[in-house]
C-alpha positions in Angstrom: -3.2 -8.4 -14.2 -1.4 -6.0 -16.2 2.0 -5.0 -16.1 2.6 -1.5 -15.1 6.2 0.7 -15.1 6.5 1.7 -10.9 9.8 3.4 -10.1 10.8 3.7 -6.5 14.4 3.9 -5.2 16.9 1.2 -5.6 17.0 -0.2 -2.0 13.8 0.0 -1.9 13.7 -2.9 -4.7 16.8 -4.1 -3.1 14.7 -5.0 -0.4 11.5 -6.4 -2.1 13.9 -8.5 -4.5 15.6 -10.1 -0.9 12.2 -10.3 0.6 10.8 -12.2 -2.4 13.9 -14.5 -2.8 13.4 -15.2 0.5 10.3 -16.7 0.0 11.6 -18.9 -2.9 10.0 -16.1 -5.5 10.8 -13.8 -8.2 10.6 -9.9 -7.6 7.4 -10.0 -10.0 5.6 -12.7 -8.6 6.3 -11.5 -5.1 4.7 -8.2 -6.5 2.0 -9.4 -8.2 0.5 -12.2 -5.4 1.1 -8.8 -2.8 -1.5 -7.1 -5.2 -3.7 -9.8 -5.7 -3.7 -9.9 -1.7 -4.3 -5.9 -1.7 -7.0 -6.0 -4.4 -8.9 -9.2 -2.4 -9.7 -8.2 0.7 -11.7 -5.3 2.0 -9.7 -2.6 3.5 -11.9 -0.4 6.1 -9.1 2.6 6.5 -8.1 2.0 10.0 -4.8 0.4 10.6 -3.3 0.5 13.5 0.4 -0.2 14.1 3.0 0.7 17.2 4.1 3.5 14.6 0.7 4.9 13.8 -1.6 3.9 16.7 -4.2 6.3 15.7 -4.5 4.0 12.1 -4.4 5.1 8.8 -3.9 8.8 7.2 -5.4 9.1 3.8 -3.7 12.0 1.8 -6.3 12.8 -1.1 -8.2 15.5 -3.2 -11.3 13.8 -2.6 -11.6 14.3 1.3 -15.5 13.5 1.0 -15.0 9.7 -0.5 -13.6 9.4 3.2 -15.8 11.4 5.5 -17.6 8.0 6.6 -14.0 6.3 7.4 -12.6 6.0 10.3 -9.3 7.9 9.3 -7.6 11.0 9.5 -7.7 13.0 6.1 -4.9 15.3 4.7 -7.0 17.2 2.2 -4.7 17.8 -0.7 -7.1 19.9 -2.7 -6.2 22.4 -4.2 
């Protein structure tokens, strides 16, 4: 896998650097076995959680690549 430049804010790095350590790893092998988890296993759009029980909201400017999902779509096409 590549290496690719992501900023995000500092505690939010913070965070992922203690949550990695945690688990006896480096900030960039935490990162890349979470995107080799991502990229491995079928995602069908719905995820529920207690803070979305409804699932997943796709924001995109593509709204039709998800008209078969079960999802909610913020069309950001302009």
């Amino acid at each position: 896998m590549a290496d690719a430049d992501v900023r995000i804010p500092a505690e939010a790095r913070d965070r992922l650097t203690e949550v990695a350590a945690a688990e006896g790893l480096s900030l960039r092998a935490y990162l890349a076995r979470l995107a080799q988890t991502l990229l491995t296993r079928e995602w069908n759009g719905y995820d529920p959680a207690p803070g979305r029980p409804d699932g997943a909201v796709i924001a995109t400017a593509a709204p039709q690549r998800w008209a078969a999902r079960p999802v909610r779509i913020l069309d950001l096409d302009l």
